[in-house]
VOGU-3710 file (C-alpha; in Angstrom, 3 decimals, decimal comma):
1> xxxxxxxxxx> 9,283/26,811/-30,736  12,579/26,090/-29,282  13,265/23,328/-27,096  13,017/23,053/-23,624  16,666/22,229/-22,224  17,753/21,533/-18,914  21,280/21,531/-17,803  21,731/17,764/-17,887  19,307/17,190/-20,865  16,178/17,168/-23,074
11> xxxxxxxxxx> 12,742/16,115/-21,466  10,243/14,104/-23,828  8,156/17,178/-23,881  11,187/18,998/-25,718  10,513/16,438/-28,528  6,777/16,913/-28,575  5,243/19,671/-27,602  5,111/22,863/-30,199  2,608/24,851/-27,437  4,534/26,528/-24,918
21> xxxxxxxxxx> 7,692/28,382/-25,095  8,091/30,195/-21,439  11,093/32,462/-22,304  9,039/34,231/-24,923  9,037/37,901/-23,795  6,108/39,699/-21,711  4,133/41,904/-23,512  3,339/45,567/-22,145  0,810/45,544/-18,960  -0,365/47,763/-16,942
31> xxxxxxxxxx> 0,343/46,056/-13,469  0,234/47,252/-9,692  3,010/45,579/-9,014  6,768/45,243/-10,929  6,235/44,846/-14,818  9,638/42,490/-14,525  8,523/40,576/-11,542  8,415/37,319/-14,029  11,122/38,377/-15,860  14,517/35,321/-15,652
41> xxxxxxxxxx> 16,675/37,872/-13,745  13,758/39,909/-11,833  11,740/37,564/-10,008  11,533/37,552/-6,539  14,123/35,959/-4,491  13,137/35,529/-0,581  16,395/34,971/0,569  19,409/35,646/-0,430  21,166/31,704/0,483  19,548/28,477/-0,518
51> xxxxxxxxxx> 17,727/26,641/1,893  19,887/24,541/3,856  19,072/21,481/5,002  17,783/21,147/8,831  17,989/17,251/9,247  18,406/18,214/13,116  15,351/19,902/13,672  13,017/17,679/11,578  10,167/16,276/13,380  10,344/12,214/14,158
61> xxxxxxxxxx> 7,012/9,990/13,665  8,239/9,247/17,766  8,436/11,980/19,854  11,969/12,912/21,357  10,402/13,583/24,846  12,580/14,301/28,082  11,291/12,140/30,779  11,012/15,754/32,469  8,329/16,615/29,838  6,030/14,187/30,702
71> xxxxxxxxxx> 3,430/15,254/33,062  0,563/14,088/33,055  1,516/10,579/32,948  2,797/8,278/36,200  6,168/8,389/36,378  6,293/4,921/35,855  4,312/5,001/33,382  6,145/7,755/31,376  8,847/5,633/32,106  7,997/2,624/30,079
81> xxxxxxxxxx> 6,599/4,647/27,225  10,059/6,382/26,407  11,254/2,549/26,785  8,989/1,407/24,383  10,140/4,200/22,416  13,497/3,511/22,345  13,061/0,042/21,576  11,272/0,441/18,446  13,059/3,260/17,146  15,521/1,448/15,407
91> xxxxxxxxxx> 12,310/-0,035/13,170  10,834/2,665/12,615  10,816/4,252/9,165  11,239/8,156/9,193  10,319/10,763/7,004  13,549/11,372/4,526  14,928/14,412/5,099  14,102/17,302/2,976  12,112/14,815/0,785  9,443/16,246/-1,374
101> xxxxxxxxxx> 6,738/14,650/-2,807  4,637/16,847/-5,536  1,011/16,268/-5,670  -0,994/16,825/-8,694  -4,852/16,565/-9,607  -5,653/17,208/-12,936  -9,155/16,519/-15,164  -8,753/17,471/-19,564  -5,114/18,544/-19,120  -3,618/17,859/-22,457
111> xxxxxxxxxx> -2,324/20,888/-23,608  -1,371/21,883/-20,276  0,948/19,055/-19,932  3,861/20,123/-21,748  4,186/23,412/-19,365  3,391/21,557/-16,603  6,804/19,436/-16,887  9,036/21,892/-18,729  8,368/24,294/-15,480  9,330/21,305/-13,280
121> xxxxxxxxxx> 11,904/20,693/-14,983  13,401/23,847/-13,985  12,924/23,679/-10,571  16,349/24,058/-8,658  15,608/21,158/-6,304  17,637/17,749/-6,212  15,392/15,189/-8,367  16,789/12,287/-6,296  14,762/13,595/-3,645  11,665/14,443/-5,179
131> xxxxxxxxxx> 8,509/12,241/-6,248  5,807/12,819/-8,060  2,381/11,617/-8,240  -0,143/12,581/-10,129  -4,407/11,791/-10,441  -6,265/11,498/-13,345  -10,159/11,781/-13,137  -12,930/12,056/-15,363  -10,894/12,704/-18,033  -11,770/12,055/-21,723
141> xxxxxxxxxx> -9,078/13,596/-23,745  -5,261/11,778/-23,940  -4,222/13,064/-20,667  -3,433/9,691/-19,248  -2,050/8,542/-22,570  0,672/11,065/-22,358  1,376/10,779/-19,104  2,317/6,979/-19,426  4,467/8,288/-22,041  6,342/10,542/-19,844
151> xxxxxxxxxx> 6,526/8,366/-16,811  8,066/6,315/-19,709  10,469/8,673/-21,151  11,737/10,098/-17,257  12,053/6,886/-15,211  13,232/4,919/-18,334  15,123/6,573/-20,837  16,092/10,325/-18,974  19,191/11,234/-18,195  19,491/9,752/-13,916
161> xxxxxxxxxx> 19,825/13,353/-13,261  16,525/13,825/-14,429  14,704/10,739/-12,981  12,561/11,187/-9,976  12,240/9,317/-6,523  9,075/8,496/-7,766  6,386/8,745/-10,735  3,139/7,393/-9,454  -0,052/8,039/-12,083  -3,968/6,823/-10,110
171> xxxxxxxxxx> -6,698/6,785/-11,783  -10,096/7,530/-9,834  -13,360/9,001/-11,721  -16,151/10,520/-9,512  -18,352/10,418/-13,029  -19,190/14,379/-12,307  -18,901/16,679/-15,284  -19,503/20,503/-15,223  -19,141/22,525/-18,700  -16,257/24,900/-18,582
181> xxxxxxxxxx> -18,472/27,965/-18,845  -20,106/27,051/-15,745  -16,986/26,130/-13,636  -16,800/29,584/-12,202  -20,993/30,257/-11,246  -21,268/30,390/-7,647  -24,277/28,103/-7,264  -21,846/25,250/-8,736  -18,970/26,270/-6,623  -19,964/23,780/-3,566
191> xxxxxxxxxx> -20,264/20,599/-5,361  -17,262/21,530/-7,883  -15,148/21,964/-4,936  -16,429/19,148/-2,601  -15,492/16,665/-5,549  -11,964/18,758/-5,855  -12,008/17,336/-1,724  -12,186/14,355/-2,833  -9,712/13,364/-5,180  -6,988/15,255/-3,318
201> xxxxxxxxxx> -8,314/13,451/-0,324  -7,843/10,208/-3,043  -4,116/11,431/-4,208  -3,013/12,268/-1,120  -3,381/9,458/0,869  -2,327/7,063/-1,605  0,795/8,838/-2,855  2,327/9,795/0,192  5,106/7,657/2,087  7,964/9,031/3,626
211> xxxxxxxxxx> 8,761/12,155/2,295  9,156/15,477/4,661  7,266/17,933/2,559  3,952/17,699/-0,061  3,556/20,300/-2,827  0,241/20,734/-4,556  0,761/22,427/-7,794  -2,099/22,875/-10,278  -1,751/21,378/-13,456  -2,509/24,656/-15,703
221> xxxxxxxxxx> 0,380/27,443/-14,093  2,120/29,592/-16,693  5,262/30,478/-14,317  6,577/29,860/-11,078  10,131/30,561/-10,306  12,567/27,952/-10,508  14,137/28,628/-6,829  10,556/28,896/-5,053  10,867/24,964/-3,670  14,222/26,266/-1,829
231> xxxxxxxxxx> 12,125/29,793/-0,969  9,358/28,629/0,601  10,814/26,102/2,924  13,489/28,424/4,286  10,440/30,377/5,861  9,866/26,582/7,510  6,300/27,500/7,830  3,481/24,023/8,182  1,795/25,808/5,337  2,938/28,310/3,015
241> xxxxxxxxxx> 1,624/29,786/-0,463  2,718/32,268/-2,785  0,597/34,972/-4,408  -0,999/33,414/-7,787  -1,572/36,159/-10,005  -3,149/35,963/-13,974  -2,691/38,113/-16,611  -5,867/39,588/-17,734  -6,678/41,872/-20,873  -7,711/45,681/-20,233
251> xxxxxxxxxx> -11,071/47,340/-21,345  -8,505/49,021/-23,557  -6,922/46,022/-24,740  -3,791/46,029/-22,172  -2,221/43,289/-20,313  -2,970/43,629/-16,236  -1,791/41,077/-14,167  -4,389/40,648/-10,796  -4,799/37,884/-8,151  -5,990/35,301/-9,218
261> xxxxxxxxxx> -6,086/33,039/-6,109  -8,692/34,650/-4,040  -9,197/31,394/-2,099  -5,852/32,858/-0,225  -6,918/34,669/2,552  -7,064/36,454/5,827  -10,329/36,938/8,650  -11,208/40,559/9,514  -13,349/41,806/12,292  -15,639/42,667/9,417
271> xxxxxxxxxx> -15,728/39,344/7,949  -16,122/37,884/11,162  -19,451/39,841/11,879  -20,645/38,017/8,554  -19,234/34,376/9,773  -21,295/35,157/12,923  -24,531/35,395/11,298  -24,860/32,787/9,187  -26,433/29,182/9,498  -24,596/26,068/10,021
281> xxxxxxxxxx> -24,734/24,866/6,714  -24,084/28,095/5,032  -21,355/27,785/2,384  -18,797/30,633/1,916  -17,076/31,331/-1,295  -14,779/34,083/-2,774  -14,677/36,067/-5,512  -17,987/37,006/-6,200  -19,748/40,172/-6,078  -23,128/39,035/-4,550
291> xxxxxxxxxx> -21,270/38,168/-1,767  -19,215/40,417/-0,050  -17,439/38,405/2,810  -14,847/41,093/3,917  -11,657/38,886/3,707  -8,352/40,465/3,091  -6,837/38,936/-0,034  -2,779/39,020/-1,029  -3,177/41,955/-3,014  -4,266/43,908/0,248
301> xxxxxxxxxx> -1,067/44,049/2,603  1,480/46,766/2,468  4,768/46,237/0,457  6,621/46,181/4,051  4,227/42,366/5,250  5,877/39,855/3,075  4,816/36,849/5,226  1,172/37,190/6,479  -0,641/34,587/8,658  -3,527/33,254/6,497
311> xxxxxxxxxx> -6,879/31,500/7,398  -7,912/30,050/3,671  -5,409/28,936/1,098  -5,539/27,848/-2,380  -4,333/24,980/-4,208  -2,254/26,404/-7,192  0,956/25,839/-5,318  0,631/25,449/-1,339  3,859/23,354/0,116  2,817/21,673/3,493
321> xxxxxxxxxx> 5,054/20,034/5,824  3,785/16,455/5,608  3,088/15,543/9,728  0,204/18,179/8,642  -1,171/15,669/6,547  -0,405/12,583/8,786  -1,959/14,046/11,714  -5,396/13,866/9,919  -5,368/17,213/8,298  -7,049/16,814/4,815
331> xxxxxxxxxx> -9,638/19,143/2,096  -13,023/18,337/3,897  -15,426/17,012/1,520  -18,036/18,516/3,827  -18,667/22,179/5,581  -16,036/22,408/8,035  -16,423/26,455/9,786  -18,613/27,430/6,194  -15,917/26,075/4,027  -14,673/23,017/2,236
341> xxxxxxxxxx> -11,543/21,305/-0,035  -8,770/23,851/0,118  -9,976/26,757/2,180  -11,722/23,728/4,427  -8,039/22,810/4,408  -6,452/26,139/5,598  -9,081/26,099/8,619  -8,831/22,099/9,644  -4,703/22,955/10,484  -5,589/26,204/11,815
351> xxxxxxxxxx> -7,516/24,216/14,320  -5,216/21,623/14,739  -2,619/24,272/16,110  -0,388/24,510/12,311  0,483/28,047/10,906  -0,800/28,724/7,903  1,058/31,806/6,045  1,121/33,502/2,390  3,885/35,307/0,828  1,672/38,811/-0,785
361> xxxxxxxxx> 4,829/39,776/-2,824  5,823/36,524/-3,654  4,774/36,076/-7,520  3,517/33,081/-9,436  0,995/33,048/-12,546  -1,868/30,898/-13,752  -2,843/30,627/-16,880  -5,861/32,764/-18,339  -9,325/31,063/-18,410
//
């Protein structure tokens, strides 16, 4: 395998790891969409610039407010809350501009590990302004081992070009363990993803500080572009995914690649009907035969919709703007409008007034199961 170089040098995983090589060539598939769209030179660009910084327009923990905007205080009272404002302004720690903080939850991830940071690694995104943290749970394979080791090797012995902000590793186990054949039944699917709540509910509010934007990226993707940090912020959306897809073998032994992510989706009058008749503690899940809910996934919009407003979200890669988060926007652990953890998510901002959008033409892939 050959070893995974950046432009300003080799990560620990280049030294190690003999399991991934992502510039290996695609094999034929039969696809709906472009057979190059993960191709080096093919995949899809959303803009033609790079996302420029917009240090003006980024929100402040204290509101700029116009004493004209204030209405339904007292004057006098609005008054003395813009004083107060001013006078602690100067002591008050904001959100670093264009700061991003990656967010990662991972259970058994071993040999996922080397991808995981060689496809970081290539991300076109300053690394003085990017943090990671990552949770470890449950796990009983060397996952944590190794990623001492490469806390180690970045924020100790990398290049500074290739040192982050921050590399934070928690431990929390929730002592719940599901056999891999059985992660996908849908009578399993509620407390597999209320526990998923949970330690991103953990991760979350422990890791973050200051930074302007959180990125949740799974632990197990196979490809992402390396520009898609830049991509999706330039859309300056609260929350914004692209379209996870997985390459899946043919009844006639051909590569297909189809969505995998069908936690990313939109209502329809149809699946509204369905919403309307169910019980309050009815859980909704996608993906599954035996129930047909009547949601519009990625892979349904026309070519010409390449931003679509969304209602559920996944968690493969989802950037959110972080005042999302710090206004009390988490995964619910519990039913929240028949759902919970990431498509609990989606529906807790919707409510809060946030936009939640999806890029159908957009490309990433997972891994296979």
């Amino acid at each position: 395998m050959p070893n995974h170089v950046t432009d300003v040098g080799e990560s620990w995983y280049a030294k190690t790891s003999t399991a991934f090589d992502e510039e290996s060539p695609m094999p034929d598939i039969d696809v709906d969409v472009d057979q190059d769209m993960f191709s080096n030179s093919e995949y899809i660009e959303v803009l033609g610039n790079e996302y420029k910084p917009k240090a003006a327009s980024m929100s402040s923990w204290l509101p700029h407010t116009k004493l004209g905007e204030a209405k339904t205080l007292p004057t006098n009272d609005s008054k003395l809350i813009l004083e107060n404002n001013r006078d602690v302004s100067q002591y008050t720690v904001e959100p670093n501009s264009d700061s991003l903080l990656i967010l990662t939850p991972i259970k058994n991830n071993a040999k996922h590990l080397a991808r995981y940071f060689a496809l970081i690694d290539k991300l076109k995104y300053p690394r003085n302004r990017t943090s990671l943290a990552i949770l470890v749970s449950d796990s009983t394979d060397k996952t944590q081992q190794m990623l001492i080791e490469s806390r180690r090797w970045y924020q100790e012995q990398a290049p500074p070009e290739l040192r982050f902000q921050r590399f934070d590793i928690y431990r929390q186990d929730f002592f719940y363990s599901l056999p891999r054949k059985q992660r996908h039944l849908r009578e399993k699917q509620k407390e597999r993803r209320t526990m998923m709540a949970r330690a991103r509910n953990y991760l979350w509010t422990r890791a973050l500080q200051n930074e302007q934007w959180v990125l949740w990226i799974d632990g197990d993707l196979e490809y992402y572009p390396p520009n898609i940090v830049r991509d999706l912020m330039a859309y300056d959306k609260d929350v914004i995914v692209p379209n996870c897809l997985v390459r899946r073998r043919s009844i006639h032994s051909r590569w297909k690649h189809t969505v995998y992510d069908r936690n990313a989706w939109q209502e329809t009058d149809q699946s509204r009907q369905v919403i309307s008749k169910l019980k309050d503690d009815d859980f909704m899940v996608e993906g599954y035969k035996s129930l047909k809910t009547h949601r519009r996934y990625l892979d349904h919009f026309p070519k010409n919709e390449t931003i679509v407003p969304l209602d559920g979200v996944g968690g493969t890669f989802t950037l959110v703007k972080s005042h999302v988060h710090r206004s009390g926007v988490g995964f619910p652990a519990w039913l929240f409008q028949h759902q919970v953890e990431t498509e609990g998510f989606a529906k807790l901002a919707k409510a809060h007034g946030y936009g939640v959008y999806g890029l159908p033409y957009y490309y990433i892939r997972h891994v296979t199961d």
